[in-house]
N, CA and C of each residue as an Amber inpcrd file, in Angstrom:
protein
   564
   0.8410000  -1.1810000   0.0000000   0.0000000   0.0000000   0.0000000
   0.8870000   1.2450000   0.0000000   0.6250000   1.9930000  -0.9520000
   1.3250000   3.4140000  -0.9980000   1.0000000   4.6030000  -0.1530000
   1.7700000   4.8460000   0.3680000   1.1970000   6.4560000   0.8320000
   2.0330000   7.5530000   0.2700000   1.1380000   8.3950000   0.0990000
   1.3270000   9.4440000  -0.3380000   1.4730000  11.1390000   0.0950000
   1.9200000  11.7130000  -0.2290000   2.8110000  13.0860000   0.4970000
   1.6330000  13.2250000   1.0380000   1.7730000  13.8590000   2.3140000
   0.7630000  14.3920000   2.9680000   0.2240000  13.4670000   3.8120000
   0.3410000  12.2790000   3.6180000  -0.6680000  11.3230000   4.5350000
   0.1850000  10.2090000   5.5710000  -0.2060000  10.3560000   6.7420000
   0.3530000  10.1570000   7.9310000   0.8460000   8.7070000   7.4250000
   2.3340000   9.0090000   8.3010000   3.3020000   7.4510000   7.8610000
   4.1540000   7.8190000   6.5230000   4.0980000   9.2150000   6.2070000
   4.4950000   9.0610000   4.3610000   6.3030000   9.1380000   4.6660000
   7.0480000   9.7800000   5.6950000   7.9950000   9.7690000   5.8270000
   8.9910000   8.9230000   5.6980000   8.2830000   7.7430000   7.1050000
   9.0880000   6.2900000   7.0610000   9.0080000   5.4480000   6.0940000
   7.9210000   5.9050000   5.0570000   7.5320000   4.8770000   3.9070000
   8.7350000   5.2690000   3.1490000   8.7580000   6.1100000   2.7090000
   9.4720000   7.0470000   1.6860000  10.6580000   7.1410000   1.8900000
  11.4220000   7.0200000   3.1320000  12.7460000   6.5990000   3.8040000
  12.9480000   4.9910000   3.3040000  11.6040000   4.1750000   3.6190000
  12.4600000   2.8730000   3.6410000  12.5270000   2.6620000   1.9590000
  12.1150000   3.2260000   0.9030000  11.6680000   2.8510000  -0.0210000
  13.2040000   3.6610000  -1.1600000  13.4430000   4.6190000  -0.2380000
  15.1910000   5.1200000  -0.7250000  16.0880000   4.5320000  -0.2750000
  15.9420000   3.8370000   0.7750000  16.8330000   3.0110000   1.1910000
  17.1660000   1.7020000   0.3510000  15.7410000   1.4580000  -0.0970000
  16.0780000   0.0610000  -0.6040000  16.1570000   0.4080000  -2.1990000
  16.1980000   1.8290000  -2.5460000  16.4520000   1.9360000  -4.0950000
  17.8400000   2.2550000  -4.2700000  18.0550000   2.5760000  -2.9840000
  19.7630000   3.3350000  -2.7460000  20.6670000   1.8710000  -2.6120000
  20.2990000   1.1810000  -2.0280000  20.8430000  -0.0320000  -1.6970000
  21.1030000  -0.8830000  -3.1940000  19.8100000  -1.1430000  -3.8710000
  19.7190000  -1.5640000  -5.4060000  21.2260000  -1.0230000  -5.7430000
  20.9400000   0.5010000  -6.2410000  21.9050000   1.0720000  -7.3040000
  22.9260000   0.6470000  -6.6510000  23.6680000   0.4970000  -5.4110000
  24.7750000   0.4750000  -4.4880000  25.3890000  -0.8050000  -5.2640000
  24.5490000  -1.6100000  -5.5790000  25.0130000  -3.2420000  -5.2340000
  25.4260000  -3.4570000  -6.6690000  24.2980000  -2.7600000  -7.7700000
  24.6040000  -2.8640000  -8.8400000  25.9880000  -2.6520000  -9.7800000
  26.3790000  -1.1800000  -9.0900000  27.8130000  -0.6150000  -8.9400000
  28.4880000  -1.6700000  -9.2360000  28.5010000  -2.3360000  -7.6980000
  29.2740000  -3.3720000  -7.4440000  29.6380000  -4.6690000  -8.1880000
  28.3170000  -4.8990000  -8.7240000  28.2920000  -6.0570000  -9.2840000
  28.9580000  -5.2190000 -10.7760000  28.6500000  -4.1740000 -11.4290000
  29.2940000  -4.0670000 -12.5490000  30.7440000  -3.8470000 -12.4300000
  31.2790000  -3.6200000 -11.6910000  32.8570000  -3.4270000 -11.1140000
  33.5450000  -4.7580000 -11.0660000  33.0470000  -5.5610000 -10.1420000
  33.3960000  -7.0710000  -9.9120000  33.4490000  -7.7320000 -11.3370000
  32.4350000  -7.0780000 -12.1720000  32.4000000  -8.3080000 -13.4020000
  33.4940000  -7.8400000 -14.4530000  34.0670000  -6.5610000 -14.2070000
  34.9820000  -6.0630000 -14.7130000  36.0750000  -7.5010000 -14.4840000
  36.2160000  -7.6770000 -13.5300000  37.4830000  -8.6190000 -13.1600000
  37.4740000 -10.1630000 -14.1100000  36.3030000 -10.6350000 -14.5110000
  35.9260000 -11.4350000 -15.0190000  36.0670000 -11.5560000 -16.8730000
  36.8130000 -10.3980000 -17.3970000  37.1550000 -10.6720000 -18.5930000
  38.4300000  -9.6190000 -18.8140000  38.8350000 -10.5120000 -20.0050000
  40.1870000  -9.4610000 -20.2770000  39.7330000  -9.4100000 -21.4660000
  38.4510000  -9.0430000 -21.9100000  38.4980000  -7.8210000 -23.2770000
  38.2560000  -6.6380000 -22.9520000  39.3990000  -5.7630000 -23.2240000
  39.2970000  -3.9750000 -22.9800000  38.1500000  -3.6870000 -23.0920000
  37.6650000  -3.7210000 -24.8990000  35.9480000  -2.9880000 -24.3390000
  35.0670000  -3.2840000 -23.7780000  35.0470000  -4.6750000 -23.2700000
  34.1330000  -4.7970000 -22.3440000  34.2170000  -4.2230000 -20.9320000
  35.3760000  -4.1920000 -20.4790000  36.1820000  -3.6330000 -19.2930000
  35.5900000  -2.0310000 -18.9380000  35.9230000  -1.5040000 -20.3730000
  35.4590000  -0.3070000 -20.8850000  34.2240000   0.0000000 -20.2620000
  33.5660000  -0.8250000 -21.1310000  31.7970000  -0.1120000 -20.8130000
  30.9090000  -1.2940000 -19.4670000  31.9090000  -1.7770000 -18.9810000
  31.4030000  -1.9950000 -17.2990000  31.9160000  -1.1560000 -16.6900000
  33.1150000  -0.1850000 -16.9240000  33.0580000   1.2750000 -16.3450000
  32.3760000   2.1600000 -15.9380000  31.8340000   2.2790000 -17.5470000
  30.9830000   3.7700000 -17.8240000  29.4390000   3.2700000 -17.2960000
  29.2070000   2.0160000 -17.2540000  27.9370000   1.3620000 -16.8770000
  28.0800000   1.6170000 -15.2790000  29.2500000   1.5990000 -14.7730000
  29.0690000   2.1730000 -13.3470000  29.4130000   3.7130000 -13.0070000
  29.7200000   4.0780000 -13.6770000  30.0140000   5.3920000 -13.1980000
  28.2800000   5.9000000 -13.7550000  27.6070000   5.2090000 -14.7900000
  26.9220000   6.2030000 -15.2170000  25.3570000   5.8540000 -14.2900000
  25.7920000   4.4130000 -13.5840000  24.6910000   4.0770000 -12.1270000
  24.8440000   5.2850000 -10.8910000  26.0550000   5.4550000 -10.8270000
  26.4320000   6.6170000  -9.5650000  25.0920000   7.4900000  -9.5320000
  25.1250000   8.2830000 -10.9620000  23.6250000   9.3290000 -10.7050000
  22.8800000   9.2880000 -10.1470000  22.1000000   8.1430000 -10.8610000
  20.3740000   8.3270000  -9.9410000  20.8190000   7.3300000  -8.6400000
  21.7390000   7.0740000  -8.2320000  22.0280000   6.7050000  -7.0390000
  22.2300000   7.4790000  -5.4540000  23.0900000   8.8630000  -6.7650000
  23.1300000  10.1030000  -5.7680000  21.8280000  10.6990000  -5.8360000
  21.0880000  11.0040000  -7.0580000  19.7650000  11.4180000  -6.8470000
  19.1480000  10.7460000  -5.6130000  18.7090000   9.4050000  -5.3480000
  18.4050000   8.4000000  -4.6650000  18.5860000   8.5390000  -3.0960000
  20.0230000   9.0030000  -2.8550000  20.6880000   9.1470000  -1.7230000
  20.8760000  10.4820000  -1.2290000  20.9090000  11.7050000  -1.8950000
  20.7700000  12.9870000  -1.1410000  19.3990000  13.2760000  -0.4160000
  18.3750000  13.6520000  -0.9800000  17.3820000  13.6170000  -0.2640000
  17.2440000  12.2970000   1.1070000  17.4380000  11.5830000   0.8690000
  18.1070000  10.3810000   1.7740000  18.4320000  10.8330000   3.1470000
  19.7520000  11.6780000   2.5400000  20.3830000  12.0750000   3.6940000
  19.9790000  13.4180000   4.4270000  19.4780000  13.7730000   3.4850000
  18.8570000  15.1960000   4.2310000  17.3370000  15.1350000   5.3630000
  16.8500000  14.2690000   5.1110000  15.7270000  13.6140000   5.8540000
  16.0140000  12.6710000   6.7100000  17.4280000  12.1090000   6.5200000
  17.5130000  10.8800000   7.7150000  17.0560000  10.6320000   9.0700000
  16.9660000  12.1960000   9.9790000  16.9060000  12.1920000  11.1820000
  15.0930000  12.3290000  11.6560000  14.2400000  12.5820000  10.4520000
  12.8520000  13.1680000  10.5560000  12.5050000  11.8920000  10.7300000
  11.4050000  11.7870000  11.6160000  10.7460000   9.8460000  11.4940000
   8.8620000  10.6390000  11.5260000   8.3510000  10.0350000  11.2560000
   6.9460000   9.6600000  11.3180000   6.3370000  10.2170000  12.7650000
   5.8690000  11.3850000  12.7190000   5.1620000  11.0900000  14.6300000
   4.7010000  10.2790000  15.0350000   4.6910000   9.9290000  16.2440000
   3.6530000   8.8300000  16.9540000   2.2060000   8.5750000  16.7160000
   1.8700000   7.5980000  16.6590000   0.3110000   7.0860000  16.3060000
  -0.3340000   7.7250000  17.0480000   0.1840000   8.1890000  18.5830000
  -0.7190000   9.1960000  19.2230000  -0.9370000  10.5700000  18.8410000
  -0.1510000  11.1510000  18.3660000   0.1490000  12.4110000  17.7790000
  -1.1950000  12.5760000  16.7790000  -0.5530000  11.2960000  15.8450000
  -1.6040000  11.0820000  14.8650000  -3.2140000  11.1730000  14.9470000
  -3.3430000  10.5830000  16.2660000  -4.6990000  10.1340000  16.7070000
  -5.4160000  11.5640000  17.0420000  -4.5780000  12.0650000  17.8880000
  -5.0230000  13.7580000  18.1920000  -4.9180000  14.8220000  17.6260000
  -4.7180000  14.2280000  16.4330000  -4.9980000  15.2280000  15.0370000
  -6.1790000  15.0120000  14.3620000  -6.5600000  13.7570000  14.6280000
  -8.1920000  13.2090000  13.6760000  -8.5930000  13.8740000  13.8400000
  -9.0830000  14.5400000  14.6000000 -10.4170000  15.3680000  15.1090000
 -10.2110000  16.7210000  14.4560000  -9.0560000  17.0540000  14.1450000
  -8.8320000  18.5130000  13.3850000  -8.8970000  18.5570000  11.7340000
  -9.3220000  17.2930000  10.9620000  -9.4230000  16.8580000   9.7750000
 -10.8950000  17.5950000   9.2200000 -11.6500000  17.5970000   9.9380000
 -12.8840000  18.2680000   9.8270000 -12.8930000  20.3440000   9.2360000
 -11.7350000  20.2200000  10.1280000 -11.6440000  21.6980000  10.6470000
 -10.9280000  22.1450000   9.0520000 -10.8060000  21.4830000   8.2890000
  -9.4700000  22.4240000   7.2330000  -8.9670000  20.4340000   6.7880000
  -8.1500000  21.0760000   5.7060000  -7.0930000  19.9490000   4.7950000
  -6.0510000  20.1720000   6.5380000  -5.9160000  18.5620000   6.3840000
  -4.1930000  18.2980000   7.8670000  -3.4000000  17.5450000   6.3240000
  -2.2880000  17.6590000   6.3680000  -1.3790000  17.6480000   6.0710000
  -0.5140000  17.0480000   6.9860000   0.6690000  15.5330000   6.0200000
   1.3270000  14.7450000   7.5240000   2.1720000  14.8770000   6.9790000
   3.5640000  14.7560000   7.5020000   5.0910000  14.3240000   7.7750000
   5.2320000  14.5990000   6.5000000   5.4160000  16.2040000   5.9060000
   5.8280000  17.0140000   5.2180000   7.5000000  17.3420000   5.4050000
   8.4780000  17.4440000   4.5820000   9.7690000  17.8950000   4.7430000
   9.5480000  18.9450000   3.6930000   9.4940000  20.2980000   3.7330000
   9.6950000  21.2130000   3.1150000  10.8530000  21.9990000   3.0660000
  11.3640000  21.9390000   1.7110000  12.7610000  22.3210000   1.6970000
  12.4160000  23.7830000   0.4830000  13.0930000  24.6640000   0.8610000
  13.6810000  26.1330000   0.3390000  15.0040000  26.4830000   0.4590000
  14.7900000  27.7870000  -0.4310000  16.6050000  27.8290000  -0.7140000
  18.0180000  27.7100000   1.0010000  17.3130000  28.1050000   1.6750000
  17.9070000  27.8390000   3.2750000  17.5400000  27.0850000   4.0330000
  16.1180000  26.6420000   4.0720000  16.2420000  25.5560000   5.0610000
  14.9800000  24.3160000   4.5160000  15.3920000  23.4150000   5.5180000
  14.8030000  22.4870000   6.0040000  13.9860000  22.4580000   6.9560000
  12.3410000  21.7780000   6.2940000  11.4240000  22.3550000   7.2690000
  10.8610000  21.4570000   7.9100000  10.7230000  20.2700000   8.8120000
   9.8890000  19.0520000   9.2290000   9.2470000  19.2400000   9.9920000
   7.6680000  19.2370000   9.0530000   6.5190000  19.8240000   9.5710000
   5.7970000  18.3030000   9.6750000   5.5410000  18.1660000  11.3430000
   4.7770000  17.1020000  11.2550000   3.3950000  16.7260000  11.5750000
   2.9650000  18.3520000  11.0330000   1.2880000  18.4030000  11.1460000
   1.2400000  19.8710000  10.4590000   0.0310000  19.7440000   9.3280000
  -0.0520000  21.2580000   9.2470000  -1.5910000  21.3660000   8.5070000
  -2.0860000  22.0920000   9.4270000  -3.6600000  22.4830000   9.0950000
  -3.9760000  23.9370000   8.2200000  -4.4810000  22.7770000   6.9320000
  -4.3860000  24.1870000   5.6890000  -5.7490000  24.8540000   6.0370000
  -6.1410000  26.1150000   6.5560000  -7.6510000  26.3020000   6.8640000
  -7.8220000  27.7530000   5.5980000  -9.3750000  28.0200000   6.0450000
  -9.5280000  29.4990000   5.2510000  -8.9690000  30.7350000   5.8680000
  -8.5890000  30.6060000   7.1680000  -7.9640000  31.3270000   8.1650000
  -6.5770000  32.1020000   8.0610000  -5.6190000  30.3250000   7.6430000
  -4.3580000  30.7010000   7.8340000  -3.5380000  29.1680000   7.6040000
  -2.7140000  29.0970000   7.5320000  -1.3870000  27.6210000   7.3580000
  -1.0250000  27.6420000   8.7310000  -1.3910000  26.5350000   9.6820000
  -0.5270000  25.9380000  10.7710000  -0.4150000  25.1110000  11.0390000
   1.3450000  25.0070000  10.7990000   2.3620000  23.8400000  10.7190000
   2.7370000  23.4010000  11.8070000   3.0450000  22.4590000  12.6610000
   3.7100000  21.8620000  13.4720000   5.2100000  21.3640000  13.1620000
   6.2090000  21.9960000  13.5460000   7.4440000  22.2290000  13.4620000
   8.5750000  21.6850000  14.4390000   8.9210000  20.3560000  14.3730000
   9.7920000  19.5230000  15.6990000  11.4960000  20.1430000  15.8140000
  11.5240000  20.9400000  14.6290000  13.3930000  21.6310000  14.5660000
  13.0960000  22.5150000  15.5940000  14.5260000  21.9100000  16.6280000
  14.7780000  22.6720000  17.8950000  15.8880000  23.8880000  16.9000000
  16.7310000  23.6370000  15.9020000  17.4070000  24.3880000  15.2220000
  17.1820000  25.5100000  14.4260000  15.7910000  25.2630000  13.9280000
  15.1150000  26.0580000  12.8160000  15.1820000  27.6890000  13.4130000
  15.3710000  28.7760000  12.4790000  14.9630000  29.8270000  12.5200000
  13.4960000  29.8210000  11.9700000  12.5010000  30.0110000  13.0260000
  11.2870000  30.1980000  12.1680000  10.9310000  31.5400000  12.2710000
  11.0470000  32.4350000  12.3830000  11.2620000  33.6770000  11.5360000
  11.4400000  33.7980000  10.5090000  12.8590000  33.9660000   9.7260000
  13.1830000  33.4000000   8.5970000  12.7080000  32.3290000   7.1900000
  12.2530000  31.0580000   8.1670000  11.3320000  30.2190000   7.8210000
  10.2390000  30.7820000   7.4740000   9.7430000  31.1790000   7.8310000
   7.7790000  31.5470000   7.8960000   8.2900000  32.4400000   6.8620000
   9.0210000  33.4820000   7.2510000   8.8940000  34.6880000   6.1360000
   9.4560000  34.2120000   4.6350000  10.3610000  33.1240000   4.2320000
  10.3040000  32.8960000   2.8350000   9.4510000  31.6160000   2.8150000
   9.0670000  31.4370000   3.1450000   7.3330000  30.2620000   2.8540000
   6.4400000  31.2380000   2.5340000   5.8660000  32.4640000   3.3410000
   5.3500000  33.1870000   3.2010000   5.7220000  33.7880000   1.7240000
   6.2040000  34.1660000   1.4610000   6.7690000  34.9200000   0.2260000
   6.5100000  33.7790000  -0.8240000   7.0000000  32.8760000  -0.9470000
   6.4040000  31.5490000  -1.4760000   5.0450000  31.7050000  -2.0130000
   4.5830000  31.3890000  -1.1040000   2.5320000  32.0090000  -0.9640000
   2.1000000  32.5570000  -1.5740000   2.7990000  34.0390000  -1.5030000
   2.7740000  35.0940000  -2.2290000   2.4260000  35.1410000  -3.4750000
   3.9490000  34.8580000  -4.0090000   4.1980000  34.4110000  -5.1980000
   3.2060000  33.9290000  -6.0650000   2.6720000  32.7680000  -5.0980000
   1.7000000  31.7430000  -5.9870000   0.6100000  32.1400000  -5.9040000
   0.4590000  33.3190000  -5.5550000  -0.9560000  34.2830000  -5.2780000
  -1.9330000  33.2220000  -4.2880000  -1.0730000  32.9080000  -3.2020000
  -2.0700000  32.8500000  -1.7370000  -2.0360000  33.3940000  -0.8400000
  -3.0770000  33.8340000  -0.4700000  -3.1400000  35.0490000   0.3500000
  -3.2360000  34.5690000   2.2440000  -3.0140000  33.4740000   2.1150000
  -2.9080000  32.7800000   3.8200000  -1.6780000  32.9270000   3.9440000
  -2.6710000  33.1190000   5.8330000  -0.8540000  33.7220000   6.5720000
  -0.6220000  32.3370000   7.1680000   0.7890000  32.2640000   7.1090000
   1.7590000  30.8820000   7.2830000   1.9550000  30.9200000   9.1520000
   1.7450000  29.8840000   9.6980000   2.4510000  30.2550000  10.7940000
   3.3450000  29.0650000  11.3070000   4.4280000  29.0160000  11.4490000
   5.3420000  27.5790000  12.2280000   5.1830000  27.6100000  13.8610000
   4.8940000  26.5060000  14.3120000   4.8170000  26.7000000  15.5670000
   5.3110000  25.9390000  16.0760000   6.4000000  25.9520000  16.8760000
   7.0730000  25.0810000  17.6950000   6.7190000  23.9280000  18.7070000
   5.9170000  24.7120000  19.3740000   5.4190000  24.0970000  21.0050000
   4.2810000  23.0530000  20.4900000   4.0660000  21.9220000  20.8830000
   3.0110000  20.6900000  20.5250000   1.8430000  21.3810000  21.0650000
   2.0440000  22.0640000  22.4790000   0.6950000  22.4510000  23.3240000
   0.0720000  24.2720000  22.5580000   1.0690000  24.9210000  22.0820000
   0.2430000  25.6080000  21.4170000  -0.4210000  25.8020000  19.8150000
   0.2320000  24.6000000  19.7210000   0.0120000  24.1040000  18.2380000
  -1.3890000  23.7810000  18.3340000  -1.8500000  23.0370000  19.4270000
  -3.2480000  22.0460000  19.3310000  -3.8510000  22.8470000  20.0190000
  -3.4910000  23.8550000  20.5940000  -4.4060000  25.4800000  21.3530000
  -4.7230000  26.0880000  19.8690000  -4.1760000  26.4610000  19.1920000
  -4.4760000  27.0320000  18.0370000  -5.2050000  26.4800000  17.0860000
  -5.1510000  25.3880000  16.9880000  -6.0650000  23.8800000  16.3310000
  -7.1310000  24.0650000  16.8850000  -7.0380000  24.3560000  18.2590000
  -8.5540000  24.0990000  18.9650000  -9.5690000  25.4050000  18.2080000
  -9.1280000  26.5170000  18.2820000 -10.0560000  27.8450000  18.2850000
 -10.4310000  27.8870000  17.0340000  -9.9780000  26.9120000  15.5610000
 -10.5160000  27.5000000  14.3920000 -11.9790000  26.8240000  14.4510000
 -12.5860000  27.3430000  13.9430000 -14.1320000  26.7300000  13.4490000
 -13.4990000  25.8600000  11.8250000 -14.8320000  25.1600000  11.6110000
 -14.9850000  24.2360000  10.6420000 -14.2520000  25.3980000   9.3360000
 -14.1690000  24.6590000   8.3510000 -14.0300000  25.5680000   7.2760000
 -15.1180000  25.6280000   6.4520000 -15.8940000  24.4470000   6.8310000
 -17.5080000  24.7820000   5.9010000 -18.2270000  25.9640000   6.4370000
 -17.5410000  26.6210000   7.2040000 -18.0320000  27.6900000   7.4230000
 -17.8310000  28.8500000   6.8130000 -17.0360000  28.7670000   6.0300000
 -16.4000000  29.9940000   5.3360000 -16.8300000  29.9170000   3.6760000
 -16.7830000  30.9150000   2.8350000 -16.9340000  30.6610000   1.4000000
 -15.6170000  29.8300000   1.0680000 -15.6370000  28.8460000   0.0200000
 -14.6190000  27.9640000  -0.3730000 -14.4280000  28.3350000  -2.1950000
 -13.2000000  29.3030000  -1.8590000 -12.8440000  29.5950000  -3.3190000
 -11.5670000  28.6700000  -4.0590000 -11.1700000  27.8420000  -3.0280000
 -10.1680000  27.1210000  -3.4120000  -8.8700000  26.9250000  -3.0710000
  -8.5400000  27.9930000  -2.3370000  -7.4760000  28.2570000  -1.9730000
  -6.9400000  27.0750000  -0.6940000  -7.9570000  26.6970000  -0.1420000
  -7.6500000  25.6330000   1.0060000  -6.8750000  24.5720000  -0.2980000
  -7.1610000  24.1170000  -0.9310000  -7.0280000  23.2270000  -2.0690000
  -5.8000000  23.0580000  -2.4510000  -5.6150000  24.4410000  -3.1650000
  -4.6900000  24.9580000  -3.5920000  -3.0560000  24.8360000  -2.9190000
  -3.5000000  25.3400000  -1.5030000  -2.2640000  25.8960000  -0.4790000
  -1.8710000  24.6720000  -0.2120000  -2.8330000  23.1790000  -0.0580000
  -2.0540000  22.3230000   0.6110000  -1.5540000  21.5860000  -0.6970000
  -1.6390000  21.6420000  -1.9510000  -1.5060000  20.7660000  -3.2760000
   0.1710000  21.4870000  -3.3350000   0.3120000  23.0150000  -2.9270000
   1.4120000  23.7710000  -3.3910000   2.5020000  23.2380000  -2.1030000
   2.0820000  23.2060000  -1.1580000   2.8500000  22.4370000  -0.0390000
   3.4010000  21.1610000  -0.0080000   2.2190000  20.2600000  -0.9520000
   2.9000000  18.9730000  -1.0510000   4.3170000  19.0370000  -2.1300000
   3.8220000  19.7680000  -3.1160000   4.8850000  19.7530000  -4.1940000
   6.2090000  20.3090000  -3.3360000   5.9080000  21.0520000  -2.5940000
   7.0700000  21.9600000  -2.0420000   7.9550000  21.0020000  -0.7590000
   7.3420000  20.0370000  -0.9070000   8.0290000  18.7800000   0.0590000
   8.5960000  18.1750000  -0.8040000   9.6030000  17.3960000   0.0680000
  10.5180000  16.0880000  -0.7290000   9.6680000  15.0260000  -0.5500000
């Protein structure tokens, strides 16, 4: 079963699934290197070379994002659980890694409403200042007019979760739609 950006569990899926494509290309390398040893005609020698050097690519493709996500895992099923109830309220959004020209963003909850964007944010490192303001600009850009907010703390994250009303409450021009479709793309 696949999951897909945005939907709770998509992290560890998507980790184990580079791992084992990273691992593939790794071995393949190998095996075209080793078989090098196995003949003494030059051009064949030759192009079990270039057959490995030219695996390296999508191997590094494969393996950077890899490494840049290594440390993000999946929140807890409880986490998870005490988010159901805010699914009603607006698009939730799960175990998002949003990357821009400076940072790295591991958002592991974020409620797209008619209100506003609020993300749940586990980087003890993050400048979210900085953060918010080129996401924001982002937004912009893409002509959305919701204000972004990162929020650190779990307890005022789900204080702020608590006070929105439904979004069927509001006119629906699309933009809820929109903001979280532009977020997924904007994840690894």
């Amino acid at each position: 079963m696949k999951i897909n950006k945005g939907e709770y569990g998509y992290r560890d899926s998507h980790k184990r699934m580079r791992v084992l494509l990273t691992g593939l290309l790794a071995a393949a390398i190998l095996a075209q290197l080793f078989a090098r040893s196995f003949t003494d005609n030059q051009a064949a020698k030759n192009i079990l070379t270039v057959m490995a050097i030219l695996t390296v690519l999508p191997m590094a493709n494969m393996a950077s994002p890899l490494i840049a996500s290594w440390k993000y895992r999946t929140p807890s099923e409880a986490f998870h659980q005490r988010m159901v109830p805010y699914e009603k309220n607006g698009e939730v959004l799960y175990d998002l890694i949003v990357t821009t020209k400076d940072h790295v963003i591991p958002l592991d909850a974020a409620a797209v409403h008619p209100t506003g964007i609020f993300a749940y944010c586990t980087s003890s490192r993050l400048n979210t200042g900085k953060a918010e303001k080129e996401l924001q600009e982002f937004l912009k850009n893409n002509r959305i007019n919701l204000k972004l907010r990162l929020i650190t703390d779990e307890k005022s994250f789900f204080r702020r979760l608590d006070s929105l009303k439904p979004a069927s409450e509001y006119e629906d021009d699309g933009t809820v739609e929109y903001a979280a479709r532009l977020l997924k793309n904007l994840s690894m």
